[in-house]
C-alpha positions in Angstrom: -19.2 3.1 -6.0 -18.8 4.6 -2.3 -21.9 4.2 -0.4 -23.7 5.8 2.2 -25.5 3.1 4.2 -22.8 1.6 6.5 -22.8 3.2 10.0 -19.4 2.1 11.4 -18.8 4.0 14.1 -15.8 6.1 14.7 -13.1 5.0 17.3 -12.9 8.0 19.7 -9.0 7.1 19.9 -8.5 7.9 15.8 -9.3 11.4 14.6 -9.2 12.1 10.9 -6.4 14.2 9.7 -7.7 17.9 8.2 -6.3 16.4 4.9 -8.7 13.9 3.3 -7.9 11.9 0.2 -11.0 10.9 -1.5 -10.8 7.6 -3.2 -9.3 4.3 -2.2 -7.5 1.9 -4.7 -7.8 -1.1 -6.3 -10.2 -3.8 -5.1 -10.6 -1.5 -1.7 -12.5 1.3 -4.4 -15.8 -0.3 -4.0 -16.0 -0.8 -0.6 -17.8 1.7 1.6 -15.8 3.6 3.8 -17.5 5.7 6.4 -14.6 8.3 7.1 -15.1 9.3 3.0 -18.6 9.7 3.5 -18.7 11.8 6.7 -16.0 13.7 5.3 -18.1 14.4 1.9 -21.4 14.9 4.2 -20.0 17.3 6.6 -18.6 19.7 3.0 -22.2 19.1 1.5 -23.4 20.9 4.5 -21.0 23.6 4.5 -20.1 24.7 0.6 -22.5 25.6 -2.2 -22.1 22.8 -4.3 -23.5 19.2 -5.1 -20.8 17.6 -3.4 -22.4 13.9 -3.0 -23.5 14.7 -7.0 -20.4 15.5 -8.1 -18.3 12.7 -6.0 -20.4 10.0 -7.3 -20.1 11.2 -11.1 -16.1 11.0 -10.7 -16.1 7.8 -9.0 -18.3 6.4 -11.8 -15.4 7.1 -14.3 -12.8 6.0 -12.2 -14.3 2.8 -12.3 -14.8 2.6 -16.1 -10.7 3.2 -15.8 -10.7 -0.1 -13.9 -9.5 -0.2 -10.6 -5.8 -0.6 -9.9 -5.1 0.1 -13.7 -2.3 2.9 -14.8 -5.1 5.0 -15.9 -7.0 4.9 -12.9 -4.1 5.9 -10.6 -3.1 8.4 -12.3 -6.8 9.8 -12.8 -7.1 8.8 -9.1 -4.3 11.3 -8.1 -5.9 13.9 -10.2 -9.3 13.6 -9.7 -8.6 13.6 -5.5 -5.9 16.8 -5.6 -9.0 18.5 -8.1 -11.6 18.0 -5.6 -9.7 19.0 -2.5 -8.7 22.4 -4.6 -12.3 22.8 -5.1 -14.1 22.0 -1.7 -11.3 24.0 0.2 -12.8 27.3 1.4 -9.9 29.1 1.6 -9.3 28.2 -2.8 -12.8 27.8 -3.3 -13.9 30.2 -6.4 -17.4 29.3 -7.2 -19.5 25.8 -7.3 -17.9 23.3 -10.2 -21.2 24.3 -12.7 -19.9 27.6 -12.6 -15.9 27.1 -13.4 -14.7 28.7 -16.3 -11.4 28.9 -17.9 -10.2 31.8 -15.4 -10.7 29.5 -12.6 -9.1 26.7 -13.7 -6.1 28.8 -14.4 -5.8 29.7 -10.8 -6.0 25.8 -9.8 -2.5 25.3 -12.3 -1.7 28.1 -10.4 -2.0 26.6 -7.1 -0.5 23.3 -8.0 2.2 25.7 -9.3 2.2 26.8 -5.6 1.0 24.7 -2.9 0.6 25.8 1.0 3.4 23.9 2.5 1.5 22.0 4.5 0.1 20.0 1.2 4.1 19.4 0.4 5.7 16.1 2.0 9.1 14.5 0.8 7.9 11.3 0.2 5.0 9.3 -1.8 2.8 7.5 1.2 -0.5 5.6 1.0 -3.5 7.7 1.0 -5.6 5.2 3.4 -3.9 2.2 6.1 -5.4 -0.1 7.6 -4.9 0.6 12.2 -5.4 -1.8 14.5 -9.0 -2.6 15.7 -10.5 -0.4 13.1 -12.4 -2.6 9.9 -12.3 0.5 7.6 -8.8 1.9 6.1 -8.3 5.0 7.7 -6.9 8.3 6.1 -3.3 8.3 6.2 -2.4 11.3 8.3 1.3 11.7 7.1 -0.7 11.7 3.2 -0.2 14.9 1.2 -1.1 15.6 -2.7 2.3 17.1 -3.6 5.4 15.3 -2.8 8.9 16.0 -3.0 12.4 14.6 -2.6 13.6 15.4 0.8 15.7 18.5 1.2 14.4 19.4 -2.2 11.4 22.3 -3.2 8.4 21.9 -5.2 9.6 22.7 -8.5 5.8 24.0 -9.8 5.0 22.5 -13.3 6.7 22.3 -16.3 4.5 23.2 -19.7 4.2 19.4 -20.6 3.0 18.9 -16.8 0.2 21.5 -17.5 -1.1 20.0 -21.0 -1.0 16.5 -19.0 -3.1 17.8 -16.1 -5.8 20.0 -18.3 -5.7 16.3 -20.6 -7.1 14.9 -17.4 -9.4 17.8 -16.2 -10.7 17.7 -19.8 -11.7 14.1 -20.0 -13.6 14.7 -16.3 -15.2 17.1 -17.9 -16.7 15.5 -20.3 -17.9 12.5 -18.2 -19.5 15.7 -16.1 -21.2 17.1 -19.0 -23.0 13.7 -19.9 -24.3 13.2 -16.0 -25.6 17.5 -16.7 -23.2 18.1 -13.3 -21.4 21.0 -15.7 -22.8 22.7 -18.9 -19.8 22.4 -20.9 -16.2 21.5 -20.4 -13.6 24.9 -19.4 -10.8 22.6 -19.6 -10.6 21.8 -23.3 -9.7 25.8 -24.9 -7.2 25.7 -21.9 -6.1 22.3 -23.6 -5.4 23.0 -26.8 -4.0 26.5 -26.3 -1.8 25.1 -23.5 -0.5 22.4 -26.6 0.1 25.5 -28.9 2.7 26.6 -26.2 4.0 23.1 -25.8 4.2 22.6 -28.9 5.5 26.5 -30.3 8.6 26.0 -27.5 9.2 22.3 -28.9 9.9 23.4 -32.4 11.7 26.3 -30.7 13.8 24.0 -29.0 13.8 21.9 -32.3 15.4 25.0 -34.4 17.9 25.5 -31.8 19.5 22.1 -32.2 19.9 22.4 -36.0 21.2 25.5 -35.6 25.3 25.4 -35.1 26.4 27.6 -31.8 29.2 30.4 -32.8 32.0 28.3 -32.2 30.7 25.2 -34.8 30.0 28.0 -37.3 33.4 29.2 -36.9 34.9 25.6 -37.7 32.6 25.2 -40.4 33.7 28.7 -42.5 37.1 28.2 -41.4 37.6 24.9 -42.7 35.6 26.0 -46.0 38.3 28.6 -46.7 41.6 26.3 -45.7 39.6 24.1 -48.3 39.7 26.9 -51.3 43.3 28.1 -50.1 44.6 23.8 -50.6 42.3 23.5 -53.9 40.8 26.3 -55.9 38.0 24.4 -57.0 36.6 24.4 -53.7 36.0 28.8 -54.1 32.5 27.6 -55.4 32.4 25.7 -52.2 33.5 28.9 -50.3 31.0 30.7 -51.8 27.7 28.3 -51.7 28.6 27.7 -48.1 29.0 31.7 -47.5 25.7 32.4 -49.5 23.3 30.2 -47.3 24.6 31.5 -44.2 24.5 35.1 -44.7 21.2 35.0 -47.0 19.7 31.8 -45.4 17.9 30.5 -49.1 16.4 27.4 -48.6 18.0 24.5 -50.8 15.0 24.6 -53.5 16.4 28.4 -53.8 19.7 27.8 -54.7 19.6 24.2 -55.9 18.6 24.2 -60.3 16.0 22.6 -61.4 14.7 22.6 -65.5 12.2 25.8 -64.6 14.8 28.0 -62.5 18.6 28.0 -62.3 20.7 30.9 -60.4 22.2 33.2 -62.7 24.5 36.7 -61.2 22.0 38.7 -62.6 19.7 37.4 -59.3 22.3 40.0 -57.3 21.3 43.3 -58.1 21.7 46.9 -56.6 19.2 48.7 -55.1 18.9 51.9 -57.3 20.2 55.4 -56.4 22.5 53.5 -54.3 26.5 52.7 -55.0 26.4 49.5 -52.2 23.4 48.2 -51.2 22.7 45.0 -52.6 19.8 42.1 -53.0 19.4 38.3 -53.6 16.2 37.6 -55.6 15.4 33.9 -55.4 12.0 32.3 -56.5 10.5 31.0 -52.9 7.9 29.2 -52.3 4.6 29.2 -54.2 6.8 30.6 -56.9 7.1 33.8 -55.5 10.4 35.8 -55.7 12.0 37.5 -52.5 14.6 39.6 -52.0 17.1 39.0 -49.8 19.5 41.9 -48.1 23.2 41.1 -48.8 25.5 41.7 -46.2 29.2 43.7 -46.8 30.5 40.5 -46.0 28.7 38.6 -48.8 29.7 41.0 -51.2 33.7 40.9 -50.4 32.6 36.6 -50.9 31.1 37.2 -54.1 34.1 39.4 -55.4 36.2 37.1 -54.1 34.8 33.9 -55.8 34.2 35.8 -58.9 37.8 36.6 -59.3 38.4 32.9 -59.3 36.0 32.7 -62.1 37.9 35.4 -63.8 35.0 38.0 -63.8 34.6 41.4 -62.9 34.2 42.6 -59.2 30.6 42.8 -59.2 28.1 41.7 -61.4 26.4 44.0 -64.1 22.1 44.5 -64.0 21.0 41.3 -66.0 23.9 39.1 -66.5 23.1 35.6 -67.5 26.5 33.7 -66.5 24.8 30.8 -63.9 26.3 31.1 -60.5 27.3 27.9 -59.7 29.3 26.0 -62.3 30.5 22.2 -62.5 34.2 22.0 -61.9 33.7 19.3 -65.2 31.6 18.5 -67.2 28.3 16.2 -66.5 29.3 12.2 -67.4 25.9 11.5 -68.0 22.1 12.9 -67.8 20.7 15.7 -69.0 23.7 17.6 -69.0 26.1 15.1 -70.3 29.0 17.1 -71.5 28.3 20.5 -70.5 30.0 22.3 -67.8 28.5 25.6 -67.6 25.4 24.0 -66.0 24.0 24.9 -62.5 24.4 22.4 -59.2 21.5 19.9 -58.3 20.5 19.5 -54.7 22.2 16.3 -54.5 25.4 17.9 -55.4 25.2 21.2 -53.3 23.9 18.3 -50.3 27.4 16.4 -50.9 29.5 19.6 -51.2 28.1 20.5 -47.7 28.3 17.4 -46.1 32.4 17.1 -46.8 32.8 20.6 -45.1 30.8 19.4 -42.3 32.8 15.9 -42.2 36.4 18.1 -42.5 34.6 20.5 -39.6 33.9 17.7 -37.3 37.4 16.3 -37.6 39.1 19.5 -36.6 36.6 20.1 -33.9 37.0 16.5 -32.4 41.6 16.8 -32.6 40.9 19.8 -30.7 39.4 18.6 -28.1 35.4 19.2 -28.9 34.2 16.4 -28.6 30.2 16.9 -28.4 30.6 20.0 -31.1 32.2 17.2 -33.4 29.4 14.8 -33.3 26.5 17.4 -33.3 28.5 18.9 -37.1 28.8 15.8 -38.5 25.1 14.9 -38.2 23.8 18.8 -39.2 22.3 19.2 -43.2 23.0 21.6 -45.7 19.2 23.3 -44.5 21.1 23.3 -40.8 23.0 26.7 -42.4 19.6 28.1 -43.0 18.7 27.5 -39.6 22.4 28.8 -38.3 22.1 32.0 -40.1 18.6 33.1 -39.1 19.8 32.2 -35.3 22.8 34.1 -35.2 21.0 37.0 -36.9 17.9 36.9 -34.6 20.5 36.3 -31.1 24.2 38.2 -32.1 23.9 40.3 -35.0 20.9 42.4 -33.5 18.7 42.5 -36.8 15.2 43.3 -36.5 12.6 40.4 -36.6 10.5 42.1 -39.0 13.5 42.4 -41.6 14.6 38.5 -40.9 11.4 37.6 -41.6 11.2 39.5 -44.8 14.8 37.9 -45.6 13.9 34.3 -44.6 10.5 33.8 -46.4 8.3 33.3 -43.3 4.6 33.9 -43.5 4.5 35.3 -40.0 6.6 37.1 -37.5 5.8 34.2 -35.2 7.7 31.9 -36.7 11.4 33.7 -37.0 10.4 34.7 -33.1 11.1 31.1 -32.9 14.5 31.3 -33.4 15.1 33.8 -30.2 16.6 31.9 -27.5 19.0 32.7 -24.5 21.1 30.7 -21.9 20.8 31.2 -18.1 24.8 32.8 -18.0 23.3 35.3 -20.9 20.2 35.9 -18.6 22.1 36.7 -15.4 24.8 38.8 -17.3 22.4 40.8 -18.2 20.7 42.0 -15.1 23.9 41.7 -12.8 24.0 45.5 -13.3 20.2 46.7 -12.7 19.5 49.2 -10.4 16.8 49.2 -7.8 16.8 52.9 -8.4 17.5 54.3 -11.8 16.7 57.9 -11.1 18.8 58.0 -7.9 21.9 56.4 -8.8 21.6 59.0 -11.6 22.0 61.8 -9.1 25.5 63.5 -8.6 
């Protein structure tokens, strides 16, 4: 603790920088310091607010962090650039008892944003010792924020955020219990700050299991050289076709002993000569029906001419969609053929596209595009099909959500994303003034 009983006078040659940091470090914590405690008396006399109070309650946790520990430095850092955001008249909203969530948004806001003169470009000591003074003096060349020289401060990143509001929240507690505050603003900041961090990470997430254009292109490309070289692989074709453009999940397509695809799960909307649908059974056994693209359907004529049936397929027909290519050796299906594809199978048919994908990629020179194929999962053409609907083909969310199964719009929004070329494409042709530029 910092205390108030040492009178060392101040050398008329040394005057304290405007800039004060608050606490010293390791062993040197506990010891008085009397340029702390005019500091701290002189903004007790000027501000509304329980400064002496208030510094005492945070020192009191730093030391249950242990002095010169990694959790008291870096509570240190955040505890000192807190308290010099709140005792600053020129930031100053209202006394720390009365800081609400508002508030404490505008402090992110200023470490977002710092004055310049709270900006150095490098990390320096906040006290040194001087010749012929016994107390470490405040460092003037000291600032909060620092950044690499010929650099600018970058503001904070959303994990930088939910790290600093982790901080404010634990100092608020330790507030709380010494009745300094009535409650702790920081923690609803917290947790919704999390929800963003951890909404963009899945974002982020979804976007690398998703292929880009040019993977998806190898991918169906290399699917049809496979059913040109050996006709069995039209099934191939086709599964591979079917879970981009309708995006089932596996446990859609894959049979199982209560459900197995059938063409009578394509059917046309009535009053209508073609518009079709894909009714699977979702999740919580609930059926959903999917829009089928003009592409799909020239696929499923395609694939089943190679199973020598008509065009399209009739309202109810029972013939399963996917069929073994031989009979099962063993199992439940031992000898029978006309039996639908397990996920294991529909997983291994996938997998050698992918491998054949990634091998074309790679003796072509895409190197990176290769390796990402090669590791993506059947579910990846899920993912791929939803991000190239929600990003190129211009669907509406609300009819990809309907399409994919999701319970909320929030969670196909997940799949919108955009590249900084994209970004600046797009507004190199704005207009400062619309209605003038439309003038003859």
């Amino acid at each position: 603790m910092q205390s108030a009983n040492k009178a060392n006078a101040m050398p008329t040659q040394y005057t304290p920088p405007p800039l004060i940091p608050l606490f010293e470090s390791g062993n040197s914590f506990n010891e008085a310091n009397s340029y702390i405690y005019r500091h701290l008396q002189a903004l007790n006399a000027c501000i509304d607010d329980d400064v002496l109070a208030i510094y005492d309650a945070t020192a009191d946790y730093l030391e249950e962090l242990t002095p010169g520990s990694p959790s008291f430095t870096t509570m240190r850092s955040e505890a000192t650039l807190f308290l010099i955001w709140l005792w600053r008249k020129e930031e100053r909203p209202v006394p720390l008892r009365a800081l609400n969530k508002r508030h404490l948004l505008s402090y992110l806001q200023w470490c977002s944003t710092p004055q310049t003169e709270f900006i150095t470009d490098a990390s320096r000591k906040q006290f040194i010792k001087h010749p012929g003074y016994s107390d470490p003096v405040p460092n003037p060349n000291w600032r909060p924020f620092v950044v690499t020289k010929g650099n600018q401060w970058q503001g904070l990143s959303p994990e930088r955020r939910v790290q600093k509001l982790a901080l404010l929240s634990m100092l608020f507690n330790h507030y709380a219990e010494y009745e300094i505050t009535p409650g702790n603003p920081a923690a609803p900041l917290l947790k919704a700050e999390k929800r963003k961090v951890e909404s963009s990470m899945e974002a982020n997430s979804l976007r690398d299991k998703a292929m880009t254009q040019l993977e998806w292109s190898y991918v169906i490309e290399t699917a049809e050289q496979m059913a040109e070289q050996h006709s069995e692989h039209e099934r191939t074709l086709f599964l591979i076709s079917l879970m981009y453009s309708c995006y089932p999940r596996i446990s859609e397509v894959a049979a199982r002993p209560s459900y197995e695809l059938n063409w009578g799960h394509f059917r046309r909307i009535p009053e209508t000569t073609s518009l079709w649908q894909f009714h699977v059974l979702g999740k919580g056994r609930k059926w959903r029906a999917i829009s089928v693209s003009k592409a799909l359907l020239r696929s499923i004529t395609r694939y089943r001419k190679y199973l020598r049936l008509s065009d399209l397929p009739s309202l109810g027909e029972q013939t399963p969609l996917f069929i073994r290519t031989q009979a099962a050796p063993h199992g439940r299906h031992a000898g029978v053929r006309e039996a639908g594809l397990g996920k294991r199978r529909i997983h291994d048919l996938v997998a050698l596209v992918f491998n054949n994908a990634s091998d074309r990629l790679k003796a072509d020179g895409f190197e990176v595009e290769a390796l990402r194929v090669k590791e993506m999962s059947a579910h990846s053409i899920r993912h791929t099909g939803i991000t190239h609907d929600a990003n190129y083909n211009e669907r509406p969310l609300l009819h990809i959500q309907a399409d994919a199964g999701h319970d909320s719009i929030e969670t196909t929004s997940l799949y919108l994303w955009t590249d900084s070329k994209e970004r600046v494409l797009s507004a190199s042709d704005k207009k400062l003034d619309t209605l003038r530029d439309q003038l003859p």
